[in-house]
C-alpha positions as CSV (number, residue, x, y, z in Angstrom):
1,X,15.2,9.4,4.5
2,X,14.9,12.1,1.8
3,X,18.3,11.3,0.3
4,X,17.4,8.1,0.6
5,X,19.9,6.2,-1.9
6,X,16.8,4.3,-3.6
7,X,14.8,7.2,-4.7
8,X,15.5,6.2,-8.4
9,X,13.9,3.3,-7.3
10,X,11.0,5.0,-5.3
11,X,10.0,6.5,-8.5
12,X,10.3,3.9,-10.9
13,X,8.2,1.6,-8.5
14,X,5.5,4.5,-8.5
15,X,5.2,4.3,-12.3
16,X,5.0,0.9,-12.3
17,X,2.4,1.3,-9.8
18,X,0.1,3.2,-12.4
19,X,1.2,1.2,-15.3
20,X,-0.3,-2.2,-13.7
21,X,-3.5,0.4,-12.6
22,X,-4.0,1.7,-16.2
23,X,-3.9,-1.6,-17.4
24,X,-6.1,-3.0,-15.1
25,X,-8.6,-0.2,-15.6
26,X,-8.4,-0.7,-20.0
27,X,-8.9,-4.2,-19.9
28,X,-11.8,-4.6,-16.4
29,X,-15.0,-4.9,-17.7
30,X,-16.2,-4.5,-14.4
31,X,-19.9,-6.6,-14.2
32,X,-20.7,-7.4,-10.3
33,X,-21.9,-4.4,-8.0
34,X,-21.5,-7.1,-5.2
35,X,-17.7,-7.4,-6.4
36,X,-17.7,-3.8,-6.5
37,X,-18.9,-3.2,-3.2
38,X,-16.4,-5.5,-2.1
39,X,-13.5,-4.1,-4.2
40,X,-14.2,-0.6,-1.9
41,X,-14.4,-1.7,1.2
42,X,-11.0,-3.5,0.9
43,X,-9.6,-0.3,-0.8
44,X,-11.1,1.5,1.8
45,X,-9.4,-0.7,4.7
46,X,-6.2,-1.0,2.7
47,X,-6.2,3.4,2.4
48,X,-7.2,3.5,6.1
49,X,-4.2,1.5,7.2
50,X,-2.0,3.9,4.8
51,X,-3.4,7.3,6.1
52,X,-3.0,5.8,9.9
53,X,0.5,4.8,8.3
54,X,1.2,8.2,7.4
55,X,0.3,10.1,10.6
56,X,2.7,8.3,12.9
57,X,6.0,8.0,10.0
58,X,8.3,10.5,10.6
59,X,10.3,10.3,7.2
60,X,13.7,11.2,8.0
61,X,13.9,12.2,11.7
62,X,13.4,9.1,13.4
63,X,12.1,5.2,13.0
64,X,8.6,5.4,13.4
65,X,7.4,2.4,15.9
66,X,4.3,3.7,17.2
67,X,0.7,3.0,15.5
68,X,0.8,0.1,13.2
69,X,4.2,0.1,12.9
70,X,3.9,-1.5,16.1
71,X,2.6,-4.2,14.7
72,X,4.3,-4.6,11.0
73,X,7.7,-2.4,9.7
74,X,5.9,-1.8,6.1
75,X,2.1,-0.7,6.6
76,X,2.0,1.2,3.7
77,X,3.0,-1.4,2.1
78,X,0.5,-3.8,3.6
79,X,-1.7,-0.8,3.0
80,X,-1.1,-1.2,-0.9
81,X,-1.1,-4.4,-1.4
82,X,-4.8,-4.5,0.5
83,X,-5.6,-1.7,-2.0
84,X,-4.6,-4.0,-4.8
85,X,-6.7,-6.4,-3.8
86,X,-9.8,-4.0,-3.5
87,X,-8.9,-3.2,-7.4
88,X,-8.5,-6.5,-8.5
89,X,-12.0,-7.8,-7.0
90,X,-13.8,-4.5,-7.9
91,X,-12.8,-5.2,-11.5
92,X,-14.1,-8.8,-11.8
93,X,-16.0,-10.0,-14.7
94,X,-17.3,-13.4,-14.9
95,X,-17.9,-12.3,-19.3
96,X,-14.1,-11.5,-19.7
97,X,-12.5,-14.4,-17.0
98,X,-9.5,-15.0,-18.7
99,X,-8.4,-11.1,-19.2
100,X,-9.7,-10.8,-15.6
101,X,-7.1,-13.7,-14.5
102,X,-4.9,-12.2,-16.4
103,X,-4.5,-9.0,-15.2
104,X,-5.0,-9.8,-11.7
105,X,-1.8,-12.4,-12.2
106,X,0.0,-9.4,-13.1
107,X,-0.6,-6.9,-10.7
108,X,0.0,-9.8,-8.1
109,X,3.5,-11.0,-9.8
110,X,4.6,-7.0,-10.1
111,X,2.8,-6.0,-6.9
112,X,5.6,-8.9,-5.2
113,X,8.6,-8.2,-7.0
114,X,8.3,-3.9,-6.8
115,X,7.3,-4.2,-2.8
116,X,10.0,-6.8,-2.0
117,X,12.8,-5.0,-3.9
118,X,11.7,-1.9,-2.2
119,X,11.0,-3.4,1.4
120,X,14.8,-4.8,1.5
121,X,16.3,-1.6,0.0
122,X,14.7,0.2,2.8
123,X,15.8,-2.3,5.3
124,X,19.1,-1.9,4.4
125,X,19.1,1.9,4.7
126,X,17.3,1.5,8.2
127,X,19.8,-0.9,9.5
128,X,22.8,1.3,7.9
129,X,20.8,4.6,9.6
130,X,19.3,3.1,12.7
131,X,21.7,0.6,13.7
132,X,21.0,-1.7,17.1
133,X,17.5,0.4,17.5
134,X,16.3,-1.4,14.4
135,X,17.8,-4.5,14.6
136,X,15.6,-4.3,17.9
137,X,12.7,-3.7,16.0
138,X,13.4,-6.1,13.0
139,X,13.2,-8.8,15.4
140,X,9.6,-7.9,17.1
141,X,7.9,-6.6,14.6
142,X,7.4,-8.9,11.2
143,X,8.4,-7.5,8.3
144,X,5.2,-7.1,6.4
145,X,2.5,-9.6,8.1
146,X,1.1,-7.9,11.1
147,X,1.5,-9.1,14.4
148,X,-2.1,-10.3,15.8
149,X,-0.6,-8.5,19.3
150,X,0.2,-5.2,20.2
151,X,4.2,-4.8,20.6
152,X,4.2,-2.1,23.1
153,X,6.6,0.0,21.3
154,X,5.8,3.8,20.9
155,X,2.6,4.0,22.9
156,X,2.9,7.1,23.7
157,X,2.9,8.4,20.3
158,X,-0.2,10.1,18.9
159,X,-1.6,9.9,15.2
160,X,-0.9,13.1,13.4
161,X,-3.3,14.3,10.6
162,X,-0.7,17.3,9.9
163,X,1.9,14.2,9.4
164,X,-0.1,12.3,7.1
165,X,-0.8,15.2,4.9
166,X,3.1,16.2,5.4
167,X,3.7,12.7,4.2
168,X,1.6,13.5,1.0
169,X,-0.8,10.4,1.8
170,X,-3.5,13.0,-0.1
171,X,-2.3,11.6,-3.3
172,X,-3.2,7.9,-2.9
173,X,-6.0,9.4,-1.4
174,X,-6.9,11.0,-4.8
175,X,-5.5,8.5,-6.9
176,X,-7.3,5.5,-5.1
177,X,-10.8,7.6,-5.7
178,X,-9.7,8.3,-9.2
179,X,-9.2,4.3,-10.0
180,X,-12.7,3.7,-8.3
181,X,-14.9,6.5,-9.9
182,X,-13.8,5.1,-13.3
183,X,-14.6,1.6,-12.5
184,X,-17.9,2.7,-11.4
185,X,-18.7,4.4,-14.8
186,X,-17.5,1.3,-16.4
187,X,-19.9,-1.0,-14.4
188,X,-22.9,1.3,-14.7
189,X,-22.1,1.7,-18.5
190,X,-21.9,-1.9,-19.0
């Protein structure tokens, strides 16, 4: 998967990633600790699904269908999005509602378009790479929606902490804390 045709793509997606986190972070006033509270825990489940994501994805030697991608092809994904959430509700404030809405509609609308472009890109590079084996897998496993049941593939397969940090999940790791610590100060400063 490293040469990857979409890496151009892979990059530009991260930027826009931390453009629609900068600007959430300039313009949240955050004002609830509840929301706060809340804002981490889903950010919390949202990383945990991402670092088990990461342990079991073997980037470029085979297609990963053990751990959760047993039960959806795009945890990480999944993962991020959940992580989106946990921003957008962490960054609530009832005194600035409309730039609140605002922002939120953005990340949602750019969250949508930047995974779905990048979900069917890597789809197609799957199919192309993979061939029958994940057309198997594209029809038991949804795409990004996780089955409520356990598929059965890869069971045998073991999360790896070695993979996750091979996989560089360190840096959402760091960059999800980052987004939180500075939402923090701007709650307790407000």
């Amino acid at each position: 998967m490293e040469k990857y045709k979409g890496l151009s793509f892979t990059r530009l997606r991260v930027r826009l990633n931390l453009v629609l986190v900068l600007l959430l972070i300039l313009v949240s006033r955050p004002s609830s600790p509840r929301f706060m509270l809340i804002g981490t825990m889903l950010a919390g489940l949202g990383e945990s699904l991402r670092i088990w994501a990461a342990g079991h994805l073997k980037k470029g030697e085979a297609l990963t269908v053990s751990g959760p991608y047993a039960y959806t092809r795009n945890p990480l994904y999944l993962g991020s999005a959940v992580i989106g959430l946990g921003f957008c509700v962490a960054s609530f404030s009832a005194t600035r509602l409309i730039n609140t809405v605002l922002v939120w509609s953005l990340i949602i609308a750019g969250y949508c378009i930047i995974y779905f472009v990048q979900i069917r890109r890597e789809e197609e590079f799957l199919k192309e790479t993979y061939k029958e084996e994940y057309e198997t897998y594209g029809k038991n496993v949804p795409s990004l929606f996780p089955l409520l049941v356990f598929s059965g593939r890869g069971e045998r397969e073991r999360f790896s902490m070695k993979r996750a940090i091979k996989n560089k999940e360190y840096k959402t790791v760091f960059a999800v804390t980052s987004v939180f610590l500075i939402l923090l100060f701007r709650l307790i400063c407000s």
